[in-house]
ROFILO-673446 format. One line per 4 residues: number of its first residue (from 1); their letters; for each residue x, y, z of N, C-alpha, C. Coordinates in Angstrom, 3 decimals. Layout:
% residues N
NUM	a	X:Y:Z:X:Y:Z:X:Y:Z | ...
END
This chain:
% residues 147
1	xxxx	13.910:-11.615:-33.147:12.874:-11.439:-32.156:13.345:-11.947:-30.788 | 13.754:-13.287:-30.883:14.731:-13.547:-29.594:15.680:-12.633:-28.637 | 16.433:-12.325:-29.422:17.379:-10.946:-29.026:16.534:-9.640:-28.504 | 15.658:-9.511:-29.237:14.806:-8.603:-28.853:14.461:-8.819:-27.473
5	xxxx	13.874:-9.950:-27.276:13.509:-10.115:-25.794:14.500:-10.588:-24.942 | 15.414:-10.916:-25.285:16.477:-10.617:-24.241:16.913:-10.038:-23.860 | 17.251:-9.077:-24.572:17.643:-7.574:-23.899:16.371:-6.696:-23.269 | 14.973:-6.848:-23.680:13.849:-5.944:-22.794:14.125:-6.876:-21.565
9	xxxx	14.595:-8.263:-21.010:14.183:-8.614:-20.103:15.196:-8.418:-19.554 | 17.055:-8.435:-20.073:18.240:-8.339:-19.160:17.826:-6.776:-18.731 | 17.514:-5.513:-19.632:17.173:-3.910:-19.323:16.551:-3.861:-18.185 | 14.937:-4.760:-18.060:14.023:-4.663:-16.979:14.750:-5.218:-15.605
13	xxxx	15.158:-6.103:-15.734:15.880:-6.569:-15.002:17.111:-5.936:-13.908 | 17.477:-5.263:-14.943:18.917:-4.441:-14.175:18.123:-3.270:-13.654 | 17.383:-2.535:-14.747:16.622:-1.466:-14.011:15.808:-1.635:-12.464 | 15.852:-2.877:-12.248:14.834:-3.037:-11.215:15.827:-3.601:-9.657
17	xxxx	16.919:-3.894:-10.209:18.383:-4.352:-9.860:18.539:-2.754:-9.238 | 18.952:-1.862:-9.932:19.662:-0.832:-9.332:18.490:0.238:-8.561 | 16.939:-0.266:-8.729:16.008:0.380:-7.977:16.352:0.150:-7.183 | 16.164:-1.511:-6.045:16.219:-1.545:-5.028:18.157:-1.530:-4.467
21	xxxx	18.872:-1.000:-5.126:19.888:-0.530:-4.900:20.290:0.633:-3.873 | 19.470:1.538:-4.212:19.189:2.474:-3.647:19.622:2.542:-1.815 | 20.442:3.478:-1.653:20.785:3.428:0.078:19.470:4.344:0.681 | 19.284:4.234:1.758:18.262:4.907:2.728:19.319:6.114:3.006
25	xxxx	18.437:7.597:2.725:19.183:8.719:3.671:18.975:8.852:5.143 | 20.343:8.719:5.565:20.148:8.415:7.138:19.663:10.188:7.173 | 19.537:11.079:6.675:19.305:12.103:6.951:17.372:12.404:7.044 | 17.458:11.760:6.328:15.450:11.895:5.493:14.581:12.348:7.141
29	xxxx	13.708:12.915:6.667:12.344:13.269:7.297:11.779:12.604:7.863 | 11.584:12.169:9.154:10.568:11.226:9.699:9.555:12.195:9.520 | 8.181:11.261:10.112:6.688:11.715:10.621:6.575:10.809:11.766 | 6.771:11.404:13.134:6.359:10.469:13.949:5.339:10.907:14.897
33	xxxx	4.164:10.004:14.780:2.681:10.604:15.532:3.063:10.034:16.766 | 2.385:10.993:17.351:1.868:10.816:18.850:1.161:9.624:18.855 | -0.112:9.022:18.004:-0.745:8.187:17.768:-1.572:8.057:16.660 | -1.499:7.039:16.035:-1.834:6.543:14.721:-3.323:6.073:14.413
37	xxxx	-4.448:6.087:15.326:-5.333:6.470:16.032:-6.279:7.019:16.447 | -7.319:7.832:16.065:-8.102:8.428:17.399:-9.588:7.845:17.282 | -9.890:7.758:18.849:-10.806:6.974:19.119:-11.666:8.392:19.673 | -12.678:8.272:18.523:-14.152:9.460:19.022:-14.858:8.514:20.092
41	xxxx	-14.602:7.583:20.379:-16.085:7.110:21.394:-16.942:7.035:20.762 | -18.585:7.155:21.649:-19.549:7.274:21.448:-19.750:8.887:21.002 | -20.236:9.430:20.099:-20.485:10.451:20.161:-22.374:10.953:19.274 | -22.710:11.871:19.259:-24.182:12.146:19.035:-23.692:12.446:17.782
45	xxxx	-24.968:12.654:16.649:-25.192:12.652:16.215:-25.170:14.323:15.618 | -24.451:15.083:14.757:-24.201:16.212:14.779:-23.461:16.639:15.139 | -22.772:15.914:16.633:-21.447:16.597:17.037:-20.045:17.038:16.189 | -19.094:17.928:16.963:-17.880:18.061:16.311:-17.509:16.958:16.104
49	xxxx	-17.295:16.701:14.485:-16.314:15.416:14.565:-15.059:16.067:13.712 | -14.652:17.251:14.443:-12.957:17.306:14.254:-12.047:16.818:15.156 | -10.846:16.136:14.772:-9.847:15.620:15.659:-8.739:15.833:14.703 | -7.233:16.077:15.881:-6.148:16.164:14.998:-5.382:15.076:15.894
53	xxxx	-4.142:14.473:14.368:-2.998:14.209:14.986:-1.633:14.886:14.675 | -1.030:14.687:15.758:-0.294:15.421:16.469:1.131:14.607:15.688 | 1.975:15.338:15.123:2.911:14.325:14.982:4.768:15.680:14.818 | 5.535:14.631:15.124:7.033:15.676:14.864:7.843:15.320:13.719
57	xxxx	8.425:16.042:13.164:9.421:15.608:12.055:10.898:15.169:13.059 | 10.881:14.247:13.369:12.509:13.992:14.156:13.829:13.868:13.412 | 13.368:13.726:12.081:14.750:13.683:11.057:15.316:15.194:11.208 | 16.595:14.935:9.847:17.403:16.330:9.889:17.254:16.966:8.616
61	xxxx	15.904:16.395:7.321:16.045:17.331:6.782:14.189:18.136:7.391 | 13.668:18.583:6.255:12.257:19.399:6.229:11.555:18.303:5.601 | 10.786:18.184:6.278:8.960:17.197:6.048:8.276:18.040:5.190 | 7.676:17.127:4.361:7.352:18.008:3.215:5.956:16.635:2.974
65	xxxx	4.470:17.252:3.174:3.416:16.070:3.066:3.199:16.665:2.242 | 3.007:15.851:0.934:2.364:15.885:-0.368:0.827:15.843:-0.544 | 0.117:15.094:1.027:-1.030:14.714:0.583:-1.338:13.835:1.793 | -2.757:13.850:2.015:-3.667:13.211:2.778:-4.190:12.857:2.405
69	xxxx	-5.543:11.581:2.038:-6.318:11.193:1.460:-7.478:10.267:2.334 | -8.694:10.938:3.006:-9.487:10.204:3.656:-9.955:9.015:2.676 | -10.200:7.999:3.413:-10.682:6.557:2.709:-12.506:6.832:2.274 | -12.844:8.049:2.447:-14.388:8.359:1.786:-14.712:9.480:1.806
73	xxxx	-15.669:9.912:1.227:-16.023:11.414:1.509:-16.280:12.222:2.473 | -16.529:11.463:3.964:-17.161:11.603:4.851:-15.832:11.933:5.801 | -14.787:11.701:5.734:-13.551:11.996:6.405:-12.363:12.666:5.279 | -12.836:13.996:5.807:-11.826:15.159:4.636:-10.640:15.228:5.928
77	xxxx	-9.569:14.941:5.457:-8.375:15.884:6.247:-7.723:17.403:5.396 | -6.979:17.608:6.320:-6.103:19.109:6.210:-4.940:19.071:6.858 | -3.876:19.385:5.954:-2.512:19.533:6.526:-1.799:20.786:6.202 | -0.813:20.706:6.755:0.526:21.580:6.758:0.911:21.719:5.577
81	xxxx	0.550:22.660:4.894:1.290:22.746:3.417:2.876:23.172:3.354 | 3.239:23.874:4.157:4.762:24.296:4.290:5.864:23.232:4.840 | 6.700:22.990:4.675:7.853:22.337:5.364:7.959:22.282:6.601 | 7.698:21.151:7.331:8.044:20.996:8.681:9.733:21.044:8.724
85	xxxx	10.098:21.916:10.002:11.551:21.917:10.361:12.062:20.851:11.013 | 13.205:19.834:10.745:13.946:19.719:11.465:13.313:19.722:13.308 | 12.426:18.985:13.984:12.890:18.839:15.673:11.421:20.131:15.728 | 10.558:20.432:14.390:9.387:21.000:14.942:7.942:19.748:14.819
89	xxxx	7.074:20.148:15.571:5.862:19.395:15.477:4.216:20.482:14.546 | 3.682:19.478:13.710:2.582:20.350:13.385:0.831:19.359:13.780 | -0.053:19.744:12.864:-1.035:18.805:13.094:-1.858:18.069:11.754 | -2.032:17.063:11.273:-3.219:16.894:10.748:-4.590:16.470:11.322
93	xxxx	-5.273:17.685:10.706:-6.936:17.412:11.069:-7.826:16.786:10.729 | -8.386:16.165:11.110:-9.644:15.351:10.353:-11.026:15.501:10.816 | -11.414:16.138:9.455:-12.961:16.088:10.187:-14.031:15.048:9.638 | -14.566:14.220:10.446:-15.816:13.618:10.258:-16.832:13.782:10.216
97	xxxx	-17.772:13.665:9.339:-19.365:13.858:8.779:-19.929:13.159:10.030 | -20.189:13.822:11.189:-21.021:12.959:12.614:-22.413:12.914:11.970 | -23.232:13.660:10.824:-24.555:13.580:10.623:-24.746:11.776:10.024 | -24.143:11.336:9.812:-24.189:9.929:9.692:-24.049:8.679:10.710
101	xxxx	-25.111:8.227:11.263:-25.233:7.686:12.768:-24.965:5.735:12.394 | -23.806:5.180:13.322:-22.859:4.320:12.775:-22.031:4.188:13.558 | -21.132:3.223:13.351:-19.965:2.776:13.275:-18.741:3.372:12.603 | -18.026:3.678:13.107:-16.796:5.139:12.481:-15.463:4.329:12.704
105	xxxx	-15.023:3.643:11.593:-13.907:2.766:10.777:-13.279:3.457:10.168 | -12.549:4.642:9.863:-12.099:5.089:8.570:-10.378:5.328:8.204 | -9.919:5.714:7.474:-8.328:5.722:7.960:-8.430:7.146:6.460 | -7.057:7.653:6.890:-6.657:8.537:6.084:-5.065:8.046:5.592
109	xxxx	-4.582:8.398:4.875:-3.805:8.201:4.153:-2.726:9.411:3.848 | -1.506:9.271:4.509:-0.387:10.147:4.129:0.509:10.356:3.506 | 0.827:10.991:2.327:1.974:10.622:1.905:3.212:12.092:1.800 | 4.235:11.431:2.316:5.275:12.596:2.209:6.633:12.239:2.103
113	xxxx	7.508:12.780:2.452:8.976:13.192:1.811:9.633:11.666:3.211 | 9.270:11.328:4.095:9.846:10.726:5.333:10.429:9.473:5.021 | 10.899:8.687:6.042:12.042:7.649:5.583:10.707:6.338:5.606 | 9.275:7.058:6.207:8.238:6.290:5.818:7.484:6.703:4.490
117	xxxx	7.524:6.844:3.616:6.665:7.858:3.110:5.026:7.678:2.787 | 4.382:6.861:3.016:3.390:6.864:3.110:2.770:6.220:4.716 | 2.362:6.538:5.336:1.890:6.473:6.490:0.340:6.345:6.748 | -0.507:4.919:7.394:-2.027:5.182:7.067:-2.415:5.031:8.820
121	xxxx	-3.156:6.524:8.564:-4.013:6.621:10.044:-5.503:6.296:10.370 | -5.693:5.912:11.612:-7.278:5.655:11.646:-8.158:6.304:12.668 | -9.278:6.764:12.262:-10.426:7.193:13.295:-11.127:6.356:13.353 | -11.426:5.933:14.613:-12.949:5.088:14.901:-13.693:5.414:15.821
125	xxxx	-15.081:4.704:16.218:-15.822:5.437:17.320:-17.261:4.877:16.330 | -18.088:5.449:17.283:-19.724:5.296:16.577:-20.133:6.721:17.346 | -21.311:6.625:16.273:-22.397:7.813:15.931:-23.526:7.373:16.238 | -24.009:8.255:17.180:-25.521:7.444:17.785:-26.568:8.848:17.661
129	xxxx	-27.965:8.306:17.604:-29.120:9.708:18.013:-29.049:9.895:18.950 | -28.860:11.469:19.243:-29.178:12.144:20.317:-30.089:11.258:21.586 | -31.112:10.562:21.151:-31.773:9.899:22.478:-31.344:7.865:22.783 | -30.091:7.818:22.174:-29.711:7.041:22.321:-28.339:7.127:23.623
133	xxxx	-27.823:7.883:23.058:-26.664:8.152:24.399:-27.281:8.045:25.615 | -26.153:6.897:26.152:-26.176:6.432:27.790:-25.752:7.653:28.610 | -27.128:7.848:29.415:-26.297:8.537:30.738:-25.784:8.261:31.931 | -24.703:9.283:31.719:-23.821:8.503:32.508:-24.093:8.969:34.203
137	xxxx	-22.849:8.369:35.373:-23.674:8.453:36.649:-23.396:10.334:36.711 | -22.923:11.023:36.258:-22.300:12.124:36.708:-23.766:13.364:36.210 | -24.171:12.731:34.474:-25.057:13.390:34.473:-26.607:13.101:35.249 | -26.339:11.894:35.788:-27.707:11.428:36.588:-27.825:12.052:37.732
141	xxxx	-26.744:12.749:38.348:-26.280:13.126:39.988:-26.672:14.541:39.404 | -26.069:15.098:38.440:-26.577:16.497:38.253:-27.986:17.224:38.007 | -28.643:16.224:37.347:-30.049:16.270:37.026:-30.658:16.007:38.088 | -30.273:14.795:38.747:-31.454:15.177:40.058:-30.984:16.099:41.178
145	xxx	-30.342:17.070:41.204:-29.538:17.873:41.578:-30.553:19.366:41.365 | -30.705:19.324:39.898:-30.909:20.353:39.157:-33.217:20.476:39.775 | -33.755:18.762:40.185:-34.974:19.052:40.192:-35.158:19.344:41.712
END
């Protein structure tokens, strides 16, 4: 029984030895965003809450995202199912459930082929009722403009 566990632990051991063995391909796939980020502001209640980020593959092979994963139901993303090239840029989208009036914390979650491979992004901002939004001086100048 001894022997037994000496060898599952020298096996685990080495196996875990030659994991982090492993060299980095100086070649691999980046994902590099424009910004990691986006700030909705204040926005109403109902509004578009689609936003994309913007990001390039700067490596030398093809970006290949396996997957996005919003942190709730309320923030679905959408990506690029095909191979990003080599020195091209694409987008992931995210849309937010604005019918929920709040505080907008959320992050999405990327995972792909890059020398990062999992990458976590965030939207924030709040969701207010329609008769809550501050007006601002531009719409105050127009309205009394308009009487």
């Amino acid at each position: 029984m001894r022997q037994l566990i000496t060898t599952l632990a020298v096996a685990f051991f080495g196996f875990t030895a030659m994991a982090q063995e492993q060299p980095e391909n100086p070649n691999a796939a980046t994902i590099d965003f424009e910004t990691e980020v986006v700030d909705y502001g204040t926005v109403e209640k109902g509004a578009n809450g689609e936003r994309e980020f913007k990001f390039t593959n700067n490596g030398k092979e093809p970006l290949i995202i396996t997957s996005a994963r919003g942190s709730c139901g309320c923030t679905v993303p959408s990506w690029p199912k095909e191979p990003i090239a080599p020195g091209e840029s694409a987008v992931i989208k995210v849309k937010y459930d604005t019918q929920r009036v709040g505080p907008i914390n959320k992050s999405v979650t990327v995972n792909s082929n890059s020398k990062t491979p999992v990458k976590v992004l965030r939207i924030k901002g709040k969701v207010v009722k329609p008769e809550e939004v501050k007006t601002t001086p531009e719409k105050e100048k127009s309205t009394m403009m308009a009487k």
